[in-house]
LOTI-901809 format. One line per 8 residues: number of its first residue (from 1); for each residue z, y, x of C-alpha. Coordinates in nm, 2 decimals, padded with zeros to 4 digits, m for minus. Example, Ala and Ser with C-alpha at 12.3 -4.5 7.8 and 13.67 -1.06 7.14 Angstrom:
BEGIN
1	00.78/m00.45/01.23 ~ 00.71/m00.11/01.37
//
This chain:
BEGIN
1	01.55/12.50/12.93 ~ 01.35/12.83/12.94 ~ 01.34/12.83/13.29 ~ 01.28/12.45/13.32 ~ 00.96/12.44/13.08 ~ 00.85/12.73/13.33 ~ 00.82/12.46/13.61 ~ 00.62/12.21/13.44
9	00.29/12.20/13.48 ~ 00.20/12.25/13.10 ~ m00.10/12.42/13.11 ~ m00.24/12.64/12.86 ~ m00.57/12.57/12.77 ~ m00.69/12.83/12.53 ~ m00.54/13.04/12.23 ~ m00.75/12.99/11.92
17	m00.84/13.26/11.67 ~ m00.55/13.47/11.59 ~ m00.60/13.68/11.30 ~ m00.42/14.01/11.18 ~ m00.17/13.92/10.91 ~ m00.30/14.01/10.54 ~ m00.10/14.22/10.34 ~ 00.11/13.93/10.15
25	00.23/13.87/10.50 ~ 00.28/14.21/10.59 ~ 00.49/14.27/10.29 ~ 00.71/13.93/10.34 ~ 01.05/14.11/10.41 ~ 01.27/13.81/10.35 ~ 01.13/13.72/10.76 ~ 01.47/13.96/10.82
33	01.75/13.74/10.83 ~ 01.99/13.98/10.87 ~ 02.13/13.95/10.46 ~ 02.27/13.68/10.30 ~ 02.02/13.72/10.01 ~ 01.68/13.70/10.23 ~ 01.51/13.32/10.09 ~ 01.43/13.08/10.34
41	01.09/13.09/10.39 ~ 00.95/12.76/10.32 ~ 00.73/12.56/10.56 ~ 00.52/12.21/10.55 ~ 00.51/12.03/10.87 ~ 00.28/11.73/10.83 ~ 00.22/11.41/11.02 ~ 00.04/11.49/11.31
49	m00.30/11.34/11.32 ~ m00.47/11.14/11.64 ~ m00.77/11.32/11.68 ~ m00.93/10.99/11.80 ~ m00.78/10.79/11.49 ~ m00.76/11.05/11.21 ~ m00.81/10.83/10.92 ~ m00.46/10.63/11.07
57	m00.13/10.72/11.02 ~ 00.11/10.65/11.28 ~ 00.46/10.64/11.37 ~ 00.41/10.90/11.72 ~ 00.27/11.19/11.47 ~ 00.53/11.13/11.26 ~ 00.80/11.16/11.53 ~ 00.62/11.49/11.66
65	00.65/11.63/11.31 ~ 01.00/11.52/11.24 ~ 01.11/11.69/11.62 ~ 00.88/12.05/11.54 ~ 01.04/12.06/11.18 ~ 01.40/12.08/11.34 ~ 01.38/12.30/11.60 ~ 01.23/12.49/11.34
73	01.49/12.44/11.08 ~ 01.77/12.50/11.33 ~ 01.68/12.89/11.35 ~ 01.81/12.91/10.99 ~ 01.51/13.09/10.83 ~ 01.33/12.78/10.71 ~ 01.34/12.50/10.46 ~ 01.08/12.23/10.44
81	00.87/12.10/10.20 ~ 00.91/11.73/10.14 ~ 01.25/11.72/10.01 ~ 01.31/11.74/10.45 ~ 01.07/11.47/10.51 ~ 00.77/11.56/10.69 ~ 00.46/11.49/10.46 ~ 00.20/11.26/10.54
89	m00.13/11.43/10.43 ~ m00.27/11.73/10.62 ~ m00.49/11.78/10.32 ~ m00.23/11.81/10.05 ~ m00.22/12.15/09.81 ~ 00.04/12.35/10.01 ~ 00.03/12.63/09.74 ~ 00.11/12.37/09.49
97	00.41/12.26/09.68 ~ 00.55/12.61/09.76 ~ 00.49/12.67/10.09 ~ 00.46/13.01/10.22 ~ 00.33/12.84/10.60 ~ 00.20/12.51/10.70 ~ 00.17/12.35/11.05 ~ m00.14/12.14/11.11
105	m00.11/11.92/11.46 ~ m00.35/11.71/11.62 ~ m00.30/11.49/11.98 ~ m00.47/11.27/12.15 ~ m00.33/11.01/12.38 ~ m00.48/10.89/12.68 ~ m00.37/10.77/13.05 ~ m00.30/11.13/13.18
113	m00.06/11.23/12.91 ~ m00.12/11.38/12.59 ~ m00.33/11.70/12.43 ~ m00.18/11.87/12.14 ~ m00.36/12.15/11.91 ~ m00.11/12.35/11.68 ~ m00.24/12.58/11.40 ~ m00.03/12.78/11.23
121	m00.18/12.87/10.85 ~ m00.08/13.12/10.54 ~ m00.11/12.96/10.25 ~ m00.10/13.26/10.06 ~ m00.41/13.39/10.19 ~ m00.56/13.08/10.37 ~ m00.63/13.26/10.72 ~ m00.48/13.13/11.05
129	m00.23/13.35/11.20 ~ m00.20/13.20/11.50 ~ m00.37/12.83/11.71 ~ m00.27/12.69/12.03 ~ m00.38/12.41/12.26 ~ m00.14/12.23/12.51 ~ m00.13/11.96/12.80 ~ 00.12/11.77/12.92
137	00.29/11.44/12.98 ~ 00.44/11.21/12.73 ~ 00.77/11.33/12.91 ~ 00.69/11.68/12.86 ~ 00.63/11.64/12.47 ~ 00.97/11.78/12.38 ~ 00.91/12.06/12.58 ~ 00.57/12.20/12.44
145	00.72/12.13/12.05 ~ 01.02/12.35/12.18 ~ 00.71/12.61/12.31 ~ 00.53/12.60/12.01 ~ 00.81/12.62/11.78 ~ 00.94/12.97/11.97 ~ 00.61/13.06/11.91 ~ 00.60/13.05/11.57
153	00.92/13.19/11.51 ~ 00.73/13.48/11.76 ~ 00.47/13.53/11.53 ~ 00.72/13.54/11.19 ~ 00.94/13.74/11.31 ~ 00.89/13.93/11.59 ~ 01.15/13.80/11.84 ~ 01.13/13.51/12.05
161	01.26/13.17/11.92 ~ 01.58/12.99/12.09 ~ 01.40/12.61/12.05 ~ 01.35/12.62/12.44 ~ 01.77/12.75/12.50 ~ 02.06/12.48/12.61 ~ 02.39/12.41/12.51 ~ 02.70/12.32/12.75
169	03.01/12.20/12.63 ~ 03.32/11.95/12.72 ~ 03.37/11.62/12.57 ~ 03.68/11.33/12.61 ~ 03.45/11.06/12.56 ~ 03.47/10.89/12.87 ~ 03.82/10.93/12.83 ~ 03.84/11.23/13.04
177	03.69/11.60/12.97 ~ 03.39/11.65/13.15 ~ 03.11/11.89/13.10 ~ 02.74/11.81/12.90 ~ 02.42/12.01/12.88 ~ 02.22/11.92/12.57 ~ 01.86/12.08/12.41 ~ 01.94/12.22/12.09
185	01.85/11.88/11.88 ~ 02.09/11.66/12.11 ~ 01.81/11.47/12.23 ~ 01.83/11.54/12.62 ~ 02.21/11.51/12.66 ~ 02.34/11.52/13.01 ~ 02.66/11.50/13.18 ~ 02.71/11.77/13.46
193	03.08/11.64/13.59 ~ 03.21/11.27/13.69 ~ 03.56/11.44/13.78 ~ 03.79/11.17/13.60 ~ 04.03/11.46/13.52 ~ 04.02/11.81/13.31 ~ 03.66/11.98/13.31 ~ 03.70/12.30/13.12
201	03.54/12.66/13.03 ~ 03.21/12.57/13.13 ~ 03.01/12.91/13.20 ~ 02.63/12.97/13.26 ~ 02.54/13.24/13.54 ~ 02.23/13.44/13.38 ~ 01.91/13.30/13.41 ~ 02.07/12.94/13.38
209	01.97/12.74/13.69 ~ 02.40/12.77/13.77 ~ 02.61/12.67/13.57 ~ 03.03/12.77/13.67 ~ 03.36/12.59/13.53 ~ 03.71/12.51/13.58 ~ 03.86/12.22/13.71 ~ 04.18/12.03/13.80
217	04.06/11.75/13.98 ~ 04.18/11.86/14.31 ~ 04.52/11.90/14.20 ~ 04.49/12.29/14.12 ~ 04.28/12.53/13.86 ~ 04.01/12.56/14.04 ~ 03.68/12.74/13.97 ~ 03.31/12.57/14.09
225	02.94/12.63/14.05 ~ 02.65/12.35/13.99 ~ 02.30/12.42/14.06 ~ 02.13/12.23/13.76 ~ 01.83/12.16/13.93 ~ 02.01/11.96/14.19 ~ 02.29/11.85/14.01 ~ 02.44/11.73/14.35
233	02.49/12.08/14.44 ~ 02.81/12.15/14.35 ~ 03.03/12.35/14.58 ~ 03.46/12.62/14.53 ~ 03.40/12.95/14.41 ~ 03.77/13.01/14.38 ~ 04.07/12.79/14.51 ~ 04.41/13.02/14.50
241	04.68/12.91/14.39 ~ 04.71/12.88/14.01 ~ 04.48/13.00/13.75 ~ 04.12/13.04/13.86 ~ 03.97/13.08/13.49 ~ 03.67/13.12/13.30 ~ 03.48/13.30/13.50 ~ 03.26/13.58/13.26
249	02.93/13.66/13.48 ~ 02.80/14.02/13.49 ~ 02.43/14.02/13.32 ~ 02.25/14.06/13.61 ~ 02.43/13.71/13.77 ~ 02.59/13.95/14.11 ~ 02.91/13.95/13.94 ~ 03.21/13.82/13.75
257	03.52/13.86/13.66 ~ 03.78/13.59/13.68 ~ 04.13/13.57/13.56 ~ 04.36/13.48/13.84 ~ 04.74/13.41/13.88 ~ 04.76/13.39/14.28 ~ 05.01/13.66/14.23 ~ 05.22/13.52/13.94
265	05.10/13.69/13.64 ~ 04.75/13.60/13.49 ~ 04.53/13.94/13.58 ~ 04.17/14.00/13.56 ~ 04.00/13.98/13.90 ~ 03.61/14.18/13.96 ~ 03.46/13.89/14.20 ~ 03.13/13.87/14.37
273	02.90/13.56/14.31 ~ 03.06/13.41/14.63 ~ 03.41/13.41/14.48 ~ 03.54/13.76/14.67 ~ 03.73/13.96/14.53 ~ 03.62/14.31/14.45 ~ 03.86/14.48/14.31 ~ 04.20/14.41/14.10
281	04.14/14.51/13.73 ~ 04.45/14.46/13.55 ~ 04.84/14.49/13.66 ~ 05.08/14.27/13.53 ~ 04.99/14.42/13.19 ~ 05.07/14.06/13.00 ~ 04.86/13.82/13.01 ~ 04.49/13.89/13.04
289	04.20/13.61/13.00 ~ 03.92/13.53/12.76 ~ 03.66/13.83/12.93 ~ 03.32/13.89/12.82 ~ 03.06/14.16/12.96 ~ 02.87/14.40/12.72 ~ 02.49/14.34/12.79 ~ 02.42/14.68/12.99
297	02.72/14.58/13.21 ~ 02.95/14.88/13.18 ~ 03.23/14.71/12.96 ~ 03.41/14.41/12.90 ~ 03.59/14.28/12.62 ~ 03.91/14.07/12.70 ~ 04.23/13.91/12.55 ~ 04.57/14.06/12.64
305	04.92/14.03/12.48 ~ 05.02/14.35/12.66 ~ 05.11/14.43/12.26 ~ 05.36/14.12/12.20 ~ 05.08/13.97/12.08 ~ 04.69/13.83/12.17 ~ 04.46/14.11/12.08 ~ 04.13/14.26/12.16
313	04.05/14.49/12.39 ~ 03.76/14.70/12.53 ~ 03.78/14.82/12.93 ~ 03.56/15.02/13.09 ~ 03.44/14.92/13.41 ~ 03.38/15.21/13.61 ~ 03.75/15.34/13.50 ~ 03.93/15.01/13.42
321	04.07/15.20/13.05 ~ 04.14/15.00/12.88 ~ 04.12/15.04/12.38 ~ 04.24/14.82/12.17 ~ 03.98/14.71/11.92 ~ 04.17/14.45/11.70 ~ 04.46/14.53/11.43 ~ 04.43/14.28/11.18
329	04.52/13.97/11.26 ~ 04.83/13.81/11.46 ~ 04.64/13.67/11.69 ~ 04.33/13.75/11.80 ~ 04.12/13.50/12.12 ~ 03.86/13.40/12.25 ~ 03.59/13.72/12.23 ~ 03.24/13.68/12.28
337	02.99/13.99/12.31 ~ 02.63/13.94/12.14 ~ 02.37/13.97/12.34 ~ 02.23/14.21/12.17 ~ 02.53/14.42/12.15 ~ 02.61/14.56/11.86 ~ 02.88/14.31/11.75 ~ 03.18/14.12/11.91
345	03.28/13.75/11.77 ~ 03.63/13.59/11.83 ~ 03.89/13.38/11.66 ~ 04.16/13.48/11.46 ~ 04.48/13.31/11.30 ~ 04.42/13.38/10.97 ~ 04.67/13.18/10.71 ~ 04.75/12.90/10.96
353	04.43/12.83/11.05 ~ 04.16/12.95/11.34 ~ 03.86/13.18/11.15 ~ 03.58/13.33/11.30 ~ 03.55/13.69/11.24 ~ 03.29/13.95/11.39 ~ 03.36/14.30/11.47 ~ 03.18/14.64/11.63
361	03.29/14.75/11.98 ~ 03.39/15.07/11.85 ~ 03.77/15.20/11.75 ~ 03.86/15.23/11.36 ~ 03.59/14.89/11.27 ~ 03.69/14.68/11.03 ~ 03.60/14.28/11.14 ~ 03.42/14.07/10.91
369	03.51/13.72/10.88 ~ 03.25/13.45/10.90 ~ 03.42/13.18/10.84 ~ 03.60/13.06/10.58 ~ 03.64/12.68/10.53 ~ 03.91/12.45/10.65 ~ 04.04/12.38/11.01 ~ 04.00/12.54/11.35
377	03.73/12.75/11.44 ~ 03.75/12.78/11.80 ~ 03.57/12.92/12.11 ~ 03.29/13.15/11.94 ~ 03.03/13.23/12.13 ~ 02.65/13.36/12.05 ~ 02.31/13.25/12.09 ~ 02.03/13.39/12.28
385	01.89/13.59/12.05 ~ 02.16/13.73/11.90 ~ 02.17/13.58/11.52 ~ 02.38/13.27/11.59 ~ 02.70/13.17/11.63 ~ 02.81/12.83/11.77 ~ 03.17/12.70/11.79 ~ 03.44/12.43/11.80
393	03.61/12.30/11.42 ~ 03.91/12.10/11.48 ~ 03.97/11.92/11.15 ~ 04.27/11.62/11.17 ~ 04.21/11.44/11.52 ~ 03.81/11.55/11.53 ~ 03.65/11.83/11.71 ~ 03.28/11.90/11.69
401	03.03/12.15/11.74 ~ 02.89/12.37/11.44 ~ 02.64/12.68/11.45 ~ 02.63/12.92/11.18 ~ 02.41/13.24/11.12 ~ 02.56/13.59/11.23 ~ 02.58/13.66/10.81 ~ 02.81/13.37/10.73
409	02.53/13.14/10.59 ~ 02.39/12.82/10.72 ~ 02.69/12.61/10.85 ~ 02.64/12.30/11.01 ~ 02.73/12.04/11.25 ~ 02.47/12.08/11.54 ~ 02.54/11.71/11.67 ~ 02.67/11.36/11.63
417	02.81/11.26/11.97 ~ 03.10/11.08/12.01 ~ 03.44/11.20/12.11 ~ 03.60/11.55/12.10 ~ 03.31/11.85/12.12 ~ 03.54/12.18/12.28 ~ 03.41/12.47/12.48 ~ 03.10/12.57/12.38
425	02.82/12.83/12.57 ~ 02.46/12.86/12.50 ~ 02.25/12.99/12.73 ~ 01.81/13.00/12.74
//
């Protein structure tokens, strides 16, 4: 969606004051999410007021509120005042009600679309840290929320907010797996594929405008590529015989690697973006599949049972030598490299069930499990910025999609669609 709120014309209008943060903000060190003991830092998100009707409450504020408070609460750092409910009085005594922030937003409606004005206040010391005016269409609302609300995470933390990213995954619910794009609130789902058959491993090239998966429609494994913004485009990256699979893309989008089976065994293929093949990376060496790239590009992390049994390793690109990374665990799938990259997630059979476990892409690391409830825990993968993880939990005959923070905290369902939620990718 970053990309997509890029071609809108939302224009800008001003920045209001922004002030230098006062020492009670410059001393907040819970703003690192990083442990499991930082607080949440809590955060009032009022009714939003009609500039032209102030002394009226009405149900479009409310509505804006409700949507800013969870993109906000779905970066995990936040709770709301309000027992979750937004309040409806700008003027109430925040310090009273332990907030640390507050959100004050103002519209007006008119034939054109719709101006908003966002300030963003410290209770603590009364200043505004940061004030921003928007215009747009009544279509366009979601969009400058999701702005504003990567905005403010901006300004709290020092990194840019994922409000704005997307999430693709497959569901059964048409009776057949085909692959969604939703925003991150599940407000703006969409499906991508009318295939009547088996959709899998969805795959965002970098920069998201493509988006790649796997197929068996045509009677064969075969890999395409959809240009989002003309969802008609759709045309074969790879159509040999057998496994054409999960296609991991290089992160400057040129590249990818694809496992193939055209010559029996399942082997890791380095492809360019038109579906040639560069070069051969692995040998009949077991089965090899479930690839990811290291951010810089120079390594790839990849599944092979070259062992006797699905592990973890790391293979250097310009060499193709290969280290095995995991050692605990009988099996070990489905590796996903942060974008940040200083950790690996994947899946692990842990005591008959799927966990999710994190490790360093360095030899003698011990992983660290994140997960720890019941059912399977399937298909890690991270979110933009680095401090989330979403996957798929199989419990009894349901599958659905669940985020959790990078440190084990904040588990939850992300979204209540119908059907079976599998294959999960985020992408901004």
């Amino acid at each position: 969606m970053k990309s997509a709120i890029n071609c809108l014309p939302v224009l800008f209008l001003c920045i209001l004051t922004l002030l230098p943060y006062q020492a009670s903000c410059q001393d907040m060190v819970y703003l690192d999410i990083t442990s499991p003991e930082t607080r949440k830092i809590n955060i009032a998100v009022p009714w939003f007021s009609n500039q032209e009707q102030p002394n009226q409450l009405q149900a479009y504020g409310r509505d804006l509120a409700e949507d800013l408070s969870r993109a906000l609460l779905f970066h995990g750092i936040f709770s709301l005042t309000g027992e979750g409910q937004p309040p409806k009085n700008q003027d109430s005594d925040w310090k009273a009600q332990g907030a640390d922030f507050v959100i004050l937003g103002n519209y007006i409606l008119s034939s054109r679309g719709v101006k908003f004005e966002f300030r963003l206040l410290d209770v603590a010391g009364g200043d505004m840290l940061m004030g921003k005016r928007y215009n747009g269409t009544r279509n366009q609302q979601q969009a400058i929320l999701f702005k504003f609300c990567d905005a403010v995470i901006q300004e709290l933390t020092g990194q840019p907010g994922i409000a704005g990213s997307r999430i693709v995954y497959v569901s059964d619910k048409t009776g057949h797996k085909e692959v969604y794009l939703t925003d991150i609130l599940g407000k703006k789902e969409r499906q991508i594929t009318r295939h009547k058959n088996l959709a899998i491993s969805p795959r965002f090239v970098p920069g998201g405008r493509y988006l790649s998966y796997t197929s068996y429609h045509a009677g064969n494994q075969n890999l395409y590529i959809t240009d989002l913004q003309q969802s008609k485009t759709t045309r074969p990256l790879s159509r040999r015989k057998g496994m054409n699979l999960a296609p991991a893309w290089s992160p400057d989008g040129d590249k990818m690697v694809l496992t193939l089976s055209k010559d029996g065994n399942p082997d890791l293929f380095l492809m360019d973006k038109k579906g040639e093949i560069i070069r051969q990376l692995t040998r009949r060496s077991g089965i090899n599949v479930s690839h990811s790239w290291s951010p810089e590009g120079k390594k790839i992390s990849l599944v092979s049972d070259r062992s006797g049994n699905p592990q973890i390793y790391i293979m250097d690109m310009a060499t193709t030598n290969v280290q095995r990374l995991t050692f605990k665990g009988h099996e070990n799938a489905e590796p996903s490299w942060s974008p940040k990259g200083g950790l690996i997630v994947y899946s692990s059979l842990t005591n008959g069930s799927y966990q999710i476990f994190t490790i360093a892409p360095r030899a003698g690391i011990s992983p660290i499990q994140i997960t720890k409830d019941s059912g399977q825990h399937e298909s890690p993968t991270w979110s933009p910025d680095g401090k989330q993880i979403i996957f798929s939990l199989r419990k009894g005959n349901e599958q659905k999609l669940y985020a959790i923070l990078k440190n084990g905290t904040n588990q939850r369902k992300l979204f209540d669609f119908p059907g079976n939620l599998t294959y999960p990718r985020w992408a901004e």
